[in-house]
MARFITOR-528682 format. One line per field, with one value per residue (C-alpha): x, y, z. Coordinates in Angstrom, 1 decimal, always signed. Layout:
N
xx: (X ...)
yy: (Y ...)
zz: (Z ...)
# end
This chain:
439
xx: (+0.0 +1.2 +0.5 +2.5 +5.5 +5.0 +5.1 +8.0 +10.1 +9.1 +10.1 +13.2 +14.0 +13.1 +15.6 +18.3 +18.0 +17.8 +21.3 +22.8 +20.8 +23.1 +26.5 +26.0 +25.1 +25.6 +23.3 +22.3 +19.1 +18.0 +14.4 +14.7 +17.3 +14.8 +12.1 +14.0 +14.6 +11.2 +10.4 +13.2 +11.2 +7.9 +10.0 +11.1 +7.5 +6.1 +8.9 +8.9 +6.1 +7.8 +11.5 +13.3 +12.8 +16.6 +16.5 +14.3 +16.8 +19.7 +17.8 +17.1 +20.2 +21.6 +19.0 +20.3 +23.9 +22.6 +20.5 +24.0 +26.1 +24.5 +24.1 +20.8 +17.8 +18.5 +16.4 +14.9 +17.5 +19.8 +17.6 +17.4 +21.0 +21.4 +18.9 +20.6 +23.9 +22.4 +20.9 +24.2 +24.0 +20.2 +21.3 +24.6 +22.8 +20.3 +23.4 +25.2 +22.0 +21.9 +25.7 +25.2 +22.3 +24.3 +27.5 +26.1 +25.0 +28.1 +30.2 +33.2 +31.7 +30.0 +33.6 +34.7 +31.8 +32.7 +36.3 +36.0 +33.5 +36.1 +37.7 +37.8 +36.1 +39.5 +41.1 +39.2 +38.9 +42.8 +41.9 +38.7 +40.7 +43.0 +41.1 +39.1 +41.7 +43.2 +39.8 +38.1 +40.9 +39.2 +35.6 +35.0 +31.8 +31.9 +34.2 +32.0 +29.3 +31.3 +33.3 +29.9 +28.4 +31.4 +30.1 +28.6 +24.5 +24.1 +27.3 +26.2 +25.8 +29.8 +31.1 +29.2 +30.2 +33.9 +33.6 +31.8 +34.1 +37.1 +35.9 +34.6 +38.2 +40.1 +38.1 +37.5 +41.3 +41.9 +40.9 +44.1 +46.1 +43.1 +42.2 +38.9 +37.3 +35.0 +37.8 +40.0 +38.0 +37.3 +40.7 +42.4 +39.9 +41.9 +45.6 +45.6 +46.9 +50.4 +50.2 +47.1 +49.3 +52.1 +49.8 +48.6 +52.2 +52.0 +48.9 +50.6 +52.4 +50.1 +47.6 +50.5 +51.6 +47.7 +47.5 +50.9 +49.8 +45.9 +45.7 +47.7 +46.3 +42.5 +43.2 +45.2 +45.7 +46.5 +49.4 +51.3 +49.9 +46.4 +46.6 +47.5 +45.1 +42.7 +43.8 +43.9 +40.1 +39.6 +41.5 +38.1 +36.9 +40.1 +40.0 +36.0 +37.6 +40.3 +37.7 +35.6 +39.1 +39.7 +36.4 +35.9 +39.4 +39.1 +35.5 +37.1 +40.1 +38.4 +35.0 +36.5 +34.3 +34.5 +34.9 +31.5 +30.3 +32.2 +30.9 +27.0 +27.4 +29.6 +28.2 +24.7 +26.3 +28.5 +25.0 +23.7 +26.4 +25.7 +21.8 +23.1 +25.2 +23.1 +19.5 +17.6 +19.7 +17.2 +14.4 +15.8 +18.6 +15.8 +13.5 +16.8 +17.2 +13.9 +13.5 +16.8 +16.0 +12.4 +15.1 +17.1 +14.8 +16.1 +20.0 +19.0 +17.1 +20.5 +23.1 +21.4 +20.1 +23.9 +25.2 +22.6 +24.2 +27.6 +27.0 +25.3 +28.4 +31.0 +29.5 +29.3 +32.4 +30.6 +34.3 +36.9 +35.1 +34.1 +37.8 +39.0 +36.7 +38.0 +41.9 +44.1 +47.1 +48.9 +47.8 +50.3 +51.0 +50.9 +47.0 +46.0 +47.4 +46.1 +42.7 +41.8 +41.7 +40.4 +37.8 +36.6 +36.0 +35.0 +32.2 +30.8 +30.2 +27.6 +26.4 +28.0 +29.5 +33.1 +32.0 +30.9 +34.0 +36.4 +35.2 +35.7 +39.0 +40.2 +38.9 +40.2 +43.9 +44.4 +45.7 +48.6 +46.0 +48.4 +51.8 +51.5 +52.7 +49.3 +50.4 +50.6 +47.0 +45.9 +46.9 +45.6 +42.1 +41.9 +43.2 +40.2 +38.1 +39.1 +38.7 +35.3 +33.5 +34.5 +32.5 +29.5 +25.9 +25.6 +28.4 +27.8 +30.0 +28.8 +25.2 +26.4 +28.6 +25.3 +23.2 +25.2 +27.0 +23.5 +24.3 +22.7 +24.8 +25.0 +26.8 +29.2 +30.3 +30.1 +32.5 +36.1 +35.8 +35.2 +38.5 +40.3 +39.1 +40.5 +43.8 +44.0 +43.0 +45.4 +48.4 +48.1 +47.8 +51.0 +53.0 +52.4 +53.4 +57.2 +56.8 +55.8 +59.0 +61.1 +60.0)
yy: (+0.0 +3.1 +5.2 +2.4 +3.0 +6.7 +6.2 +3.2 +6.0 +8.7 +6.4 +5.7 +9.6 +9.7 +7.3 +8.8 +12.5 +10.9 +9.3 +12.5 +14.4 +11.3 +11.7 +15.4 +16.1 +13.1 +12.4 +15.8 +15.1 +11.0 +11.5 +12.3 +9.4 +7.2 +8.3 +7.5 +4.3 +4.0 +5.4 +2.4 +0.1 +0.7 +0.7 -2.6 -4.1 -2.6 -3.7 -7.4 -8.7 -7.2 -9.1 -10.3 -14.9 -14.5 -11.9 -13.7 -16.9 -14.4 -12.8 -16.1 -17.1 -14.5 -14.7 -18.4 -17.3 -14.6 -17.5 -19.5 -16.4 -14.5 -15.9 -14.6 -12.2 -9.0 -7.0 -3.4 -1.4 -3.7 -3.2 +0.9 +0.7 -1.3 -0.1 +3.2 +1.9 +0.4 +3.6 +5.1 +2.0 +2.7 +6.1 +5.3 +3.3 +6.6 +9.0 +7.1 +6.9 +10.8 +10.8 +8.6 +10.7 +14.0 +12.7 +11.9 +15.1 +16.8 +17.4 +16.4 +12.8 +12.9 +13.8 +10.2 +8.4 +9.8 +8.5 +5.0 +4.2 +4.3 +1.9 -1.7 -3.1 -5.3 -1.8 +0.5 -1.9 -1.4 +2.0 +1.5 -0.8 +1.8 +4.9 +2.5 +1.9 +5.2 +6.7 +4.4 +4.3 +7.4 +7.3 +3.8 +3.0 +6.8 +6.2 +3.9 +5.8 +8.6 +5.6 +4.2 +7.5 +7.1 +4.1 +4.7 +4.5 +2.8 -0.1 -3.6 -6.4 -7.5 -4.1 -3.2 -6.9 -6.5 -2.6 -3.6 -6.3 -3.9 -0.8 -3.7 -5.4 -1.9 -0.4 -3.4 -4.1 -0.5 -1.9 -3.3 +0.5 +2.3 +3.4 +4.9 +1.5 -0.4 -2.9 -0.5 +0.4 -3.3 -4.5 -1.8 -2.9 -6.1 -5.3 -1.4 +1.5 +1.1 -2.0 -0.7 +1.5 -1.0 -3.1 +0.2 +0.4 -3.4 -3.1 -0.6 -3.0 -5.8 -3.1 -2.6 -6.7 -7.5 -4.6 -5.8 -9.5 -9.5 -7.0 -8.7 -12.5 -11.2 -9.6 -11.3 -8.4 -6.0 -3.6 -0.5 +1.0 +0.3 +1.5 +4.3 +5.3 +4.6 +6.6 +9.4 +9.1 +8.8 +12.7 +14.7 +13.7 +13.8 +17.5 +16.0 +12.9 +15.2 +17.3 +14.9 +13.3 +16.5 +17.0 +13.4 +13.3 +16.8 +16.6 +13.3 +15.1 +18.0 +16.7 +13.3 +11.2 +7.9 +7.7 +6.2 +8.9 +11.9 +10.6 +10.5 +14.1 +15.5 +14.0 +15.8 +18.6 +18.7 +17.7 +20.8 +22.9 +21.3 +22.4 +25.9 +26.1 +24.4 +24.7 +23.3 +19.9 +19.8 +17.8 +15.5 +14.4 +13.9 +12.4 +9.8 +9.3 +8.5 +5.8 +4.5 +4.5 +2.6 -0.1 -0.6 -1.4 -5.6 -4.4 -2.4 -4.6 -7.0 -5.2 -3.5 -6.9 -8.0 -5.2 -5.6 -9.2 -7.8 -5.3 -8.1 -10.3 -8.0 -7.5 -11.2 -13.6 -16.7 -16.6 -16.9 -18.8 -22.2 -21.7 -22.2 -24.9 -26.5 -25.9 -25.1 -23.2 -21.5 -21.1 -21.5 -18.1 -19.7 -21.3 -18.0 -16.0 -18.2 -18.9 -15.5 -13.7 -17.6 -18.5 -14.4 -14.8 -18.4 -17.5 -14.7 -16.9 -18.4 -14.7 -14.3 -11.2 -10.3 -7.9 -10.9 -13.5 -11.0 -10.3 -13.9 -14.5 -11.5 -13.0 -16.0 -15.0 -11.3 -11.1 -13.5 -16.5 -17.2 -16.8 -13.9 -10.4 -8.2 -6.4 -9.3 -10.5 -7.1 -7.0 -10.6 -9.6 -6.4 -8.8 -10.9 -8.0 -7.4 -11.0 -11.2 -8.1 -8.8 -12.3 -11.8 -11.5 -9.6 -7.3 -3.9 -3.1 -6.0 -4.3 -1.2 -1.4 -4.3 -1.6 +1.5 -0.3 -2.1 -5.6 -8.8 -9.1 -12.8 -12.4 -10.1 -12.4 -15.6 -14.6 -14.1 -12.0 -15.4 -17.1 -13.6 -13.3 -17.2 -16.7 -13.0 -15.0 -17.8 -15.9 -12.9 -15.1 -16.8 -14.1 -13.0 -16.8 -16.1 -12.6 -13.8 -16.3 -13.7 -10.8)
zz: (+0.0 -1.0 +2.5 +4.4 +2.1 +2.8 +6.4 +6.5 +4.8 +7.2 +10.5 +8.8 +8.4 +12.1 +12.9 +10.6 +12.4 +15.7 +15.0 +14.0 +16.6 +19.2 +17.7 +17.7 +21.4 +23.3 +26.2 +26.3 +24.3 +25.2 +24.9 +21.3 +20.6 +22.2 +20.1 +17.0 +18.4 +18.3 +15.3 +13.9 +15.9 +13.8 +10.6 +11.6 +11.7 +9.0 +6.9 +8.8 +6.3 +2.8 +3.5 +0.5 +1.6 +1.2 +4.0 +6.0 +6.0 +6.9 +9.7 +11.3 +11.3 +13.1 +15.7 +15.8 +16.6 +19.0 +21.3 +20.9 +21.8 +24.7 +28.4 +29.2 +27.3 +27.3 +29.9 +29.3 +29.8 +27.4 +24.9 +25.0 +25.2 +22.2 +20.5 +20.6 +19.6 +16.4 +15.9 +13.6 +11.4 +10.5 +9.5 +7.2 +3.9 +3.7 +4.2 +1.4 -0.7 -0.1 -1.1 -4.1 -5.5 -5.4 -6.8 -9.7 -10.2 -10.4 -13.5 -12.2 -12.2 -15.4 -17.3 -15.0 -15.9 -19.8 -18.7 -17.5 -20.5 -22.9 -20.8 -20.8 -17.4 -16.5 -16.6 -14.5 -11.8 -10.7 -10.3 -8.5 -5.8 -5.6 -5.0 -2.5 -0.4 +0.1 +0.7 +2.1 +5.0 +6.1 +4.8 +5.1 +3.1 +2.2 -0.8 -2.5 -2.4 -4.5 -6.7 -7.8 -9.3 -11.6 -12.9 -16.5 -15.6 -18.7 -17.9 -18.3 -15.3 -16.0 -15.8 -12.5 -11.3 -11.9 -10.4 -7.1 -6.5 -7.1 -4.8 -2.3 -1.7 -1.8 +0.9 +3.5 +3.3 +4.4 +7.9 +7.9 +8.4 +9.1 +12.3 +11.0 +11.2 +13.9 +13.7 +15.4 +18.3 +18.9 +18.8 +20.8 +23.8 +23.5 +23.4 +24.0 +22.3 +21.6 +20.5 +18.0 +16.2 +15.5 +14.4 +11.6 +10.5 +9.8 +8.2 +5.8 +4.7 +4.5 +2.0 -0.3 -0.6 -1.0 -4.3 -5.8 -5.6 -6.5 -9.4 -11.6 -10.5 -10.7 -13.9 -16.5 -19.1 -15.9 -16.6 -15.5 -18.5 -17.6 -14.0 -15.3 -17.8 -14.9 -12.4 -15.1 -15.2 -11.4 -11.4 -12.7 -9.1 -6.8 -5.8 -4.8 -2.7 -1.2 +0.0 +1.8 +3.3 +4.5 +6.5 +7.6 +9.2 +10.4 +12.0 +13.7 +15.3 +16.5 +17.9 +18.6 +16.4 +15.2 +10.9 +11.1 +13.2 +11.1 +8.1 +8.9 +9.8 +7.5 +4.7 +5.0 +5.4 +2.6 +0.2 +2.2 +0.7 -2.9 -2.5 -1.4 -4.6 -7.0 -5.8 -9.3 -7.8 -4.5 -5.4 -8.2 -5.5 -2.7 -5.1 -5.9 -2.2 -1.2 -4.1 -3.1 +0.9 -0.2 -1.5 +1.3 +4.2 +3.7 +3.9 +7.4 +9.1 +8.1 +9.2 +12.4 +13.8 +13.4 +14.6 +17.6 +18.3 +18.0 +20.7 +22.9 +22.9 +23.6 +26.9 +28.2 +29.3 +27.9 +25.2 +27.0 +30.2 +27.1 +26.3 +29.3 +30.2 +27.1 +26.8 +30.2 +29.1 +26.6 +23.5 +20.7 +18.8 +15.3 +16.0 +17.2 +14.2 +11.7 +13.4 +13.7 +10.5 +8.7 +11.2 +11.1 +7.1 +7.5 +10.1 +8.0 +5.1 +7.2 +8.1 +11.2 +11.2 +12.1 +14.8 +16.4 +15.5 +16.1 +19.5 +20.2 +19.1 +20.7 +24.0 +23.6 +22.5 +24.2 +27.6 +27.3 +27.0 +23.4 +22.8 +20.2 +20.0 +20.7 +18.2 +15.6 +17.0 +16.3 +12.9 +12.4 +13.8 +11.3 +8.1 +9.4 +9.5 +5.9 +4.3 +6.4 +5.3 +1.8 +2.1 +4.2 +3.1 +6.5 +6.5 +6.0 +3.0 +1.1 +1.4 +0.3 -2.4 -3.8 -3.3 -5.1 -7.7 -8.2 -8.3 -5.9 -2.6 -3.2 -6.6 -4.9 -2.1 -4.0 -6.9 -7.1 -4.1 -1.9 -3.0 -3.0 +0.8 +1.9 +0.1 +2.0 +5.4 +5.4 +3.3 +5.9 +8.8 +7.8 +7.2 +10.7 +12.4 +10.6 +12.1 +15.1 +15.4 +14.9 +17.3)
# end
């Protein structure tokens, strides 16, 4: 019914300023957070009865691993409190939807878009992975919201295909030296700070092996030349990218936000600034957004009941108490190292997603319970984080870069980008045993 859609897309937009209204003023303003958690709460059961049956499957599955997971049923309180947590994932897929529609309104885009048609698919994706990976180290799902509006609208299913997959494995290795990712707040609960940022200068290294070694083996005509020519169509839009770097990072530095916190607020407010300039853009982009957010309301319920679980399990014991019950001792350092990043992209296959593996495995090795540098652990829980966003149904970036580059989520994580996430699992996770021998 037409009126319910209407109203659905009305809670959502609820929800969405009630998340920047949280990461804006803190506490200060509860009773209006609540009410968007409310207002997400309605757009949850009105949208309960129009799920996608491949939804439906995902969604009870992770209720599945939830009941397996958690040591009791979350009281009241629980629930406000997670309810509000999940809150800033409800509002990212509309802010990129809002991001997407205005990008590809720009000029600057167009002439990239005019660009990258000339080229052949197997060309531009090298530069796609690229640009993903050194923006989306700072704007995280933000930079393939911008990459995608320089797809050609009129590119066939191959083209988008081979360009999702790209964007997709540049910007969730970035986890691996970025500290603008979820991953990095998890893991630094677990070994601390200093051993955080050694593990980000690892990482560095780790982002620049994985690029030399899988452009050429996932595209057999790649070349130096080619790169090239694709980065020289990515330039129309870099003084656009260098700008939202600029005010992500900076937004995060001086107010003390996390990237997925900076980038729900700055990027409204940068599409503010591109209404103030180019006012005939106003409705065409809303009208764009509002189709798109209609879309979407399968991928939210997804990634916010996930992200619900995820919260859940960081706060019990149950981890590291069925370890102990299980194993008395010291773990071995090479188990730990290897067992992390594979069993995090293993378990999201299945749709568990690594918020919730990761959190285990860090339980279970941190704390001198294995005999691994913290460091190493922590650059094998953010390679994990990597190969197990890049192959999950549920994870977040899967959703979004289906959704933008307009391609089925299932076709995303079952192609090359499965095998691509294994090899980077076990291959990372073995370069950090020798590492760990060493040190």
């Amino acid at each position: 019914m037409p009126m319910i859609g209407h109203i659905r897309l009305g809670l959502l937009c609820v929800a969405w300023m009630a998340a920047l209204i949280q990461v804006t003023t803190g506490t200060d303003l509860i009773e209006v957070v609540n009410l968007g958690v409310i207002a997400f709460i309605g757009f949850v059961l009105l949208t309960l009865s129009r799920l996608r049956h491949d939804s439906v499957l995902i969604l009870l599955l992770l209720v599945v691993v939830g009941w397996a997971l958690l040591d009791h049923f979350p009281d009241g309180d629980e629930w406000a409190t997670g309810g509000r947590y999940v809150l800033i994932f409800t509002a990212l897929l509309p802010t990129m939807a809002l991001v997407r529609a205005t990008a590809s309104m720009m000029p600057s885009v167009h002439r990239t878009q005019d660009a990258l048609e000339q080229l052949p698919a197997s060309a531009s994706s090298g530069g796609l992975h690229l640009a993903a990976n050194i923006f989306g180290g700072i704007i995280n799902t933000g930079a393939l919201a911008i990459l995608s509006a320089a797809i050609p609208k009129d590119a066939d299913d191959q083209r988008r295909q081979l360009a999702a997959e790209a964007a997709l494995r540049g910007m969730v290795t970035a986890a691996a030296w970025s500290p603008f990712f979820v991953a990095f707040a998890i893991g630094q609960g677990f070994v601390g700070k200093a051993n955080s940022w050694i593990a980000i200068g690892i990482g560095g290294v780790t982002a620049i092996l994985f690029a030399a070694i899988s452009l050429p083996l996932l595209n057999r005509s790649f070349s130096g030349g080619q790169l090239r020519l694709a980065l020289i169509c990515l330039k129309p839009v870099l003084m656009r990218l260098l700008l939202v770097l600029g005010a992500v990072l900076g937004s995060a530095l001086l107010f003390d936000f996390t990237a997925l916190s900076a980038v729900v607020v700055v990027m409204p407010v940068l599409v503010l600034v591109q209404f103030i300039r180019y006012p005939a853009q106003i409705k065409p982009i809303i009208e764009d957004t509002a189709g798109s957010m209609r879309n979407i309301a399968d991928d939210i319920l997804i990634i916010s009941m996930a992200m619900l679980i995820g919260y859940f399990a960081t706060r019990t014991g149950a981890f590291t108490a069925l370890v102990t019950s299980l194993y008395d001792g010291v773990i071995p350092g090479w188990f730990a190292l290897i067992m992390t990043p594979l069993g995090m992209m293993l378990a999201s296959v299945f749709g568990v997603h690594p918020v919730i593996s990761s959190t285990a495995f860090l339980a279970v090795f941190s704390g001198g319970h294995a005999d691994v540098h913290p460091a190493l652990l922590m650059q094998a829980h953010l390679i994990g984080w990597g190969a197990g966003t890049m192959s999950s149904v549920a994870s977040l970036s899967v959703i979004t870069s289906a959704n933008l580059f307009r391609v089925r989520s299932r076709d995303l994580v079952l192609g090359s980008n499965l095998w691509t996430a294994l090899a980077y699992a076990l291959v990372g996770g073995a370069a950090l045993c020798v590492v760990n021998m060493v040190v």
